[in-house]
N, CA, C and O of each residue as an XYZ file, in Angstrom:
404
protein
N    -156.184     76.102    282.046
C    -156.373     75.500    280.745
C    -155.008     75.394    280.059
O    -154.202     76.324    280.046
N    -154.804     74.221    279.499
C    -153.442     73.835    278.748
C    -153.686     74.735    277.573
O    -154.717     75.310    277.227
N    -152.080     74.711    276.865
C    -151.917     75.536    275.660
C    -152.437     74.297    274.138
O    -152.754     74.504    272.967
N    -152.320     73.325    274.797
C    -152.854     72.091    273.547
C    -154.312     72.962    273.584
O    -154.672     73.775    272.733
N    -154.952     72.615    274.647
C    -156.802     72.918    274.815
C    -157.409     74.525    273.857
O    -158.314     74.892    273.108
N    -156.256     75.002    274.494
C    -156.735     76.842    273.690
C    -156.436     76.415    272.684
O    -157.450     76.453    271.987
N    -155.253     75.817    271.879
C    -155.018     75.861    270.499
C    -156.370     74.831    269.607
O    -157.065     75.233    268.674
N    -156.407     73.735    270.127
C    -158.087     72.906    269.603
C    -158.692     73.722    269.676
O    -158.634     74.489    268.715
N    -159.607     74.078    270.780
C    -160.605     75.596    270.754
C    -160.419     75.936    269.825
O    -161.022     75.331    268.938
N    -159.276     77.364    269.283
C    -159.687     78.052    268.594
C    -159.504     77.475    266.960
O    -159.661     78.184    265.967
N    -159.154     76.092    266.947
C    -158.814     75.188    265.580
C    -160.698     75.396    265.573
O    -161.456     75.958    264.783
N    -160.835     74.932    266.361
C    -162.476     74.287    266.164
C    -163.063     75.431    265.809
O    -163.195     75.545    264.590
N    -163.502     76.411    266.523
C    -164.135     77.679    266.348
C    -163.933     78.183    264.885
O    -164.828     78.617    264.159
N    -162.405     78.036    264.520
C    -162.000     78.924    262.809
C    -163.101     77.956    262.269
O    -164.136     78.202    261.649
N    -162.503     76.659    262.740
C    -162.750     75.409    261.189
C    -164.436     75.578    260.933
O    -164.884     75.892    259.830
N    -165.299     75.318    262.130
C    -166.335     75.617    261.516
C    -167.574     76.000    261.233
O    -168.652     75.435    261.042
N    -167.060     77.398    261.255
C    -168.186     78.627    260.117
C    -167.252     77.923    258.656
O    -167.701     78.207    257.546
N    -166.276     77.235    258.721
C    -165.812     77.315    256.993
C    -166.330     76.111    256.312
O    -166.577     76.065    255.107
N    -166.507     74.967    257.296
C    -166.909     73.812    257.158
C    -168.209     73.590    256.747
O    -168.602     72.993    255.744
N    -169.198     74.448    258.136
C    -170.410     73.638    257.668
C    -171.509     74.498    256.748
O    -172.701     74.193    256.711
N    -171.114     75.259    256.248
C    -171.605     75.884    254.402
C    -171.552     74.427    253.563
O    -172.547     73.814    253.178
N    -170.523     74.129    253.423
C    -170.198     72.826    252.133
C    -171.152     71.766    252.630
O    -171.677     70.977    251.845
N    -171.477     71.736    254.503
C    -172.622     70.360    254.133
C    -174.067     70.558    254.446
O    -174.955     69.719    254.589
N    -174.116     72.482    254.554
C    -175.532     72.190    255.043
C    -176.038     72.703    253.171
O    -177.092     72.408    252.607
N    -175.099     73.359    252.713
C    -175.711     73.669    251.062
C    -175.519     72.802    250.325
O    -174.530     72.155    250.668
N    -176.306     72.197    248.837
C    -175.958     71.782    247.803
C    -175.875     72.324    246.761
O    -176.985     72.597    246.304
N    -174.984     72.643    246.098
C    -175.545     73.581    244.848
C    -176.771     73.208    244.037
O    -177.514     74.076    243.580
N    -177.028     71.594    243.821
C    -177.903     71.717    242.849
C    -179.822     72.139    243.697
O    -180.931     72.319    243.194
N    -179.268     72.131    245.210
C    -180.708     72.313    245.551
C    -180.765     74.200    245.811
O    -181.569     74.581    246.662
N    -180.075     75.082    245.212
C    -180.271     76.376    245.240
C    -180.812     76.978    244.472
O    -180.472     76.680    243.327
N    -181.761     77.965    244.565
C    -182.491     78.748    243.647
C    -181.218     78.871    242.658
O    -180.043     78.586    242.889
N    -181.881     79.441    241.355
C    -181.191     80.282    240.106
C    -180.558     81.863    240.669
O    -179.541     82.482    240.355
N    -181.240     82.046    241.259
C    -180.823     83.495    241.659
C    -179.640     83.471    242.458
O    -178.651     84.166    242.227
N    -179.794     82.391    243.717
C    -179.141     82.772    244.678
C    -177.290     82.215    243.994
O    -176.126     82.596    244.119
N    -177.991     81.225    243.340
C    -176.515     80.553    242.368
C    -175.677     81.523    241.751
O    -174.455     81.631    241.845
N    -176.828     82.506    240.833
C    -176.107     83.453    240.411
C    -175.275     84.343    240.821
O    -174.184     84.744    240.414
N    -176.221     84.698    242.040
C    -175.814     85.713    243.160
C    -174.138     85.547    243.734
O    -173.494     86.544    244.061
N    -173.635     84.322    243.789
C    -172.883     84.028    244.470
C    -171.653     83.646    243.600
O    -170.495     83.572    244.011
N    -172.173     83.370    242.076
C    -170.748     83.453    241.460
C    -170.405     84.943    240.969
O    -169.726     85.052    239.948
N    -170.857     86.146    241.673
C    -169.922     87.097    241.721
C    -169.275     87.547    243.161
O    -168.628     88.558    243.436
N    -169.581     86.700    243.790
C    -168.638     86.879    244.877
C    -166.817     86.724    245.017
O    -165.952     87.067    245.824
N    -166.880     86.083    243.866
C    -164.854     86.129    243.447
C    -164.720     87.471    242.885
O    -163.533     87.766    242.752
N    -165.589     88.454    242.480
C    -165.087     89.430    241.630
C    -165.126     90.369    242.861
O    -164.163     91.063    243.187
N    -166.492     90.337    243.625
C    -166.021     91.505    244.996
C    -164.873     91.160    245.911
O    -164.340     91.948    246.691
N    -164.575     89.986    245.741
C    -163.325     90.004    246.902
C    -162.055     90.530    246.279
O    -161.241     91.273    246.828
N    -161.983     89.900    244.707
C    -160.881     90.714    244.028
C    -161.117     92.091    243.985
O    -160.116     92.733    244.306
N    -162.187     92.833    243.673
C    -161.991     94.719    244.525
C    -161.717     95.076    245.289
O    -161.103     96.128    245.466
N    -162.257     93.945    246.391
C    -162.039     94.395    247.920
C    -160.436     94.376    248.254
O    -159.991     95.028    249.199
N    -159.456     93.438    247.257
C    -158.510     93.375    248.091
C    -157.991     94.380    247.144
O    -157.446     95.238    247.839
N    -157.873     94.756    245.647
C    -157.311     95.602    245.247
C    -157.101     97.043    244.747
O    -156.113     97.674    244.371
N    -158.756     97.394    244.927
C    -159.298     98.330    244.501
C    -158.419     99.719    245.411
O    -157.503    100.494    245.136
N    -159.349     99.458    246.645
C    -158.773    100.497    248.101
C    -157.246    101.070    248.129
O    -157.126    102.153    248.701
N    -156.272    100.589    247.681
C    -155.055    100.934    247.379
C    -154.250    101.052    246.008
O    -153.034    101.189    245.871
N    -155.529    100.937    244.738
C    -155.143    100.776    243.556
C    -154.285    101.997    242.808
O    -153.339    101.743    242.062
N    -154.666    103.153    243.059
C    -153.481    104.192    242.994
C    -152.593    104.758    243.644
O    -151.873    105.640    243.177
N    -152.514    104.174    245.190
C    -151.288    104.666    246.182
C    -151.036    103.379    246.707
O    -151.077    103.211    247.925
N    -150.850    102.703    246.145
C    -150.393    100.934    246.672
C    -149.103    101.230    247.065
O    -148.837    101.058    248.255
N    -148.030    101.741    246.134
C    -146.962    102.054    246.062
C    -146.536    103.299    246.249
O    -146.508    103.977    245.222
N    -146.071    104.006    247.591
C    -146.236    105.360    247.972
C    -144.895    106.130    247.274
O    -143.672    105.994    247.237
N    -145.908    106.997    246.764
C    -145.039    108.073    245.689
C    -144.934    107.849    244.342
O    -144.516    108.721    243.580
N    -145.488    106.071    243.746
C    -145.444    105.709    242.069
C    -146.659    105.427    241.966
O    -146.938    104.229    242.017
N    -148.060    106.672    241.742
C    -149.343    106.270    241.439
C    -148.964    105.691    239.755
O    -149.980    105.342    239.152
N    -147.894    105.580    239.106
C    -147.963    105.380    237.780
C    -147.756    104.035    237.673
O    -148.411    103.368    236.871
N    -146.799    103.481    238.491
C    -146.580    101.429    238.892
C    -147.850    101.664    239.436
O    -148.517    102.061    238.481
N    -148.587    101.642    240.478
C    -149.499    101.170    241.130
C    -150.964    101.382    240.214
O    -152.059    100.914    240.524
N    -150.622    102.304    238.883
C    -152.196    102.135    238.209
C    -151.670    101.149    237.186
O    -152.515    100.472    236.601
N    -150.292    100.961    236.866
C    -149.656    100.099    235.790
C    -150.323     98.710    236.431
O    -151.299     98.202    235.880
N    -149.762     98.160    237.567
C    -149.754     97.164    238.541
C    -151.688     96.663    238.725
O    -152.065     95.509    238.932
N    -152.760     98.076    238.554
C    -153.863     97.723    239.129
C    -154.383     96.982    237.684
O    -154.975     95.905    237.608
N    -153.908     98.058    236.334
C    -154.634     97.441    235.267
C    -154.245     96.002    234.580
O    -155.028     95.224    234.036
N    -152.630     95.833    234.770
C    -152.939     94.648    234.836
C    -153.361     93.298    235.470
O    -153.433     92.245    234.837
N    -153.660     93.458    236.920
C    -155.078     92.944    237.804
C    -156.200     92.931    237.052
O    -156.697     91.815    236.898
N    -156.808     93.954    236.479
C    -157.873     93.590    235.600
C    -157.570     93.233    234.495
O    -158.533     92.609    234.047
N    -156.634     93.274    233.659
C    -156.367     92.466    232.473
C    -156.687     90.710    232.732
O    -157.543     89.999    232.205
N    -155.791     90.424    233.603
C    -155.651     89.331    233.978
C    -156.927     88.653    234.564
O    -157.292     87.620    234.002
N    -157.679     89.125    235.668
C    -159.075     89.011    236.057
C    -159.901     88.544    234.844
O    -160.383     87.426    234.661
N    -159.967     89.656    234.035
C    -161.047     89.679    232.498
C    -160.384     88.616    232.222
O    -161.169     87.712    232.510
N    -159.478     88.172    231.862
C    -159.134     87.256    230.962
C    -159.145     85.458    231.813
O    -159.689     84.414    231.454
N    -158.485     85.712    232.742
C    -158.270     84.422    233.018
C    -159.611     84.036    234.549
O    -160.028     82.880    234.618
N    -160.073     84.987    235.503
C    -160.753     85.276    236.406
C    -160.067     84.395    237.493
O    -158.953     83.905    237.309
N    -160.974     84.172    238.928
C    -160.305     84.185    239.628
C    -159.551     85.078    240.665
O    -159.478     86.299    240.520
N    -158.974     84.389    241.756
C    -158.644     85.530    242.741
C    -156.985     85.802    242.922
O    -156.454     86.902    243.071
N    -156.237     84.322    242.859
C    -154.933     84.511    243.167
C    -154.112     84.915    242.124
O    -153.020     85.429    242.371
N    -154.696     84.662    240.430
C    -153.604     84.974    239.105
C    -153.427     86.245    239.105
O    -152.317     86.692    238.817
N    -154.581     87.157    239.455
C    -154.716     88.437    239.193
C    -153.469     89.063    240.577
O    -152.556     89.814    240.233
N    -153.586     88.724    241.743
C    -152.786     89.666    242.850
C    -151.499     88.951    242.461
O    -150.727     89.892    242.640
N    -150.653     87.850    242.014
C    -149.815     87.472    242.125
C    -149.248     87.949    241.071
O    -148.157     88.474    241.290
N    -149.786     87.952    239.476
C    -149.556     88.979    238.409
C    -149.085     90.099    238.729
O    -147.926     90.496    238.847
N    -150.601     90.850    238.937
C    -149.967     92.757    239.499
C    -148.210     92.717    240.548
O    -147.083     93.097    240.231
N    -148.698     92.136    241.700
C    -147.282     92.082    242.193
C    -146.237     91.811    241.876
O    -145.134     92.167    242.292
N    -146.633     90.968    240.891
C    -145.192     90.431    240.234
C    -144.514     91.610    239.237
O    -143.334     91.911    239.417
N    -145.221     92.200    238.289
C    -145.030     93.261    237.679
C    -144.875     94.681    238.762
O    -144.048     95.547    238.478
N    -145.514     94.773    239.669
C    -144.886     96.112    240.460
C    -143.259     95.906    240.911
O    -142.375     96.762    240.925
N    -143.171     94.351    241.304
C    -141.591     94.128    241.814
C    -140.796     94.652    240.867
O    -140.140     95.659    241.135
N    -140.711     93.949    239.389
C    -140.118     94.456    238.218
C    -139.859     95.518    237.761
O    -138.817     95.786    237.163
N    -141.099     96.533    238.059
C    -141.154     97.887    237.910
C    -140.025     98.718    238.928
O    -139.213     99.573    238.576
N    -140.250     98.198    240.225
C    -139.492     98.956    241.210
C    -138.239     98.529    241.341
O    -137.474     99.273    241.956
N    -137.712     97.230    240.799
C    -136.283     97.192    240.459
C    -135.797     97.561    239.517
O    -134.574     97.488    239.400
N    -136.602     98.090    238.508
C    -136.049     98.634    237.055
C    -135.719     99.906    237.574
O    -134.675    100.311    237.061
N    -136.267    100.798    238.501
C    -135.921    102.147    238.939
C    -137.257    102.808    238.509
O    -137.329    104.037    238.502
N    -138.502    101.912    238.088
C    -139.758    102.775    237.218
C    -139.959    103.518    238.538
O    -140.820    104.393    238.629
């Protein structure tokens, strides 16, 4: 098997489980519940990615890394979403750890 063939394969295989959600669902034909259900799924992935390391993110400064987690949730609460919140915190831990915090 060529290296083109494995690389299609596994294009195809990623692409779609991601693909065919968007055409076998419609939103407007979903229960109330399940609608609901699913717009908190941005808030578990934002725990999932930040929670697990939220006071030893930064080994040896649990004080940047709870500085760094709360404003993740500042930012979350306020603006929501997945990327403002990790790109925020990080951005402020960098700052922190070049200041010498």
């Amino acid at each position: 098997m060529s290296n083109k063939t494995l690389i299609i394969g596994m294009m195809l295989v990623t692409m779609l489980p991601r693909i065919i959600p968007f055409y076998a669902f419609k939103t407007e034909d979903l229960p109330p519940f399940l609608r609901a259900f699913l717009n908190y799924i941005p808030y578990t992935v934002l725990g999932a990615l930040i929670l697990p390391g939220g006071l030893n993110g930064i080994e040896g400064k649990p004080l940047v890394s709870g500085i760094c987690l709360a404003i993740a949730a500042f930012i979350a609460w306020f603006k929501g979403g997945i990327i403002g919140p990790v790109i925020g915190a990080v951005s402020v831990g960098l700052v922190m750890i070049y200041m010498g915090l």
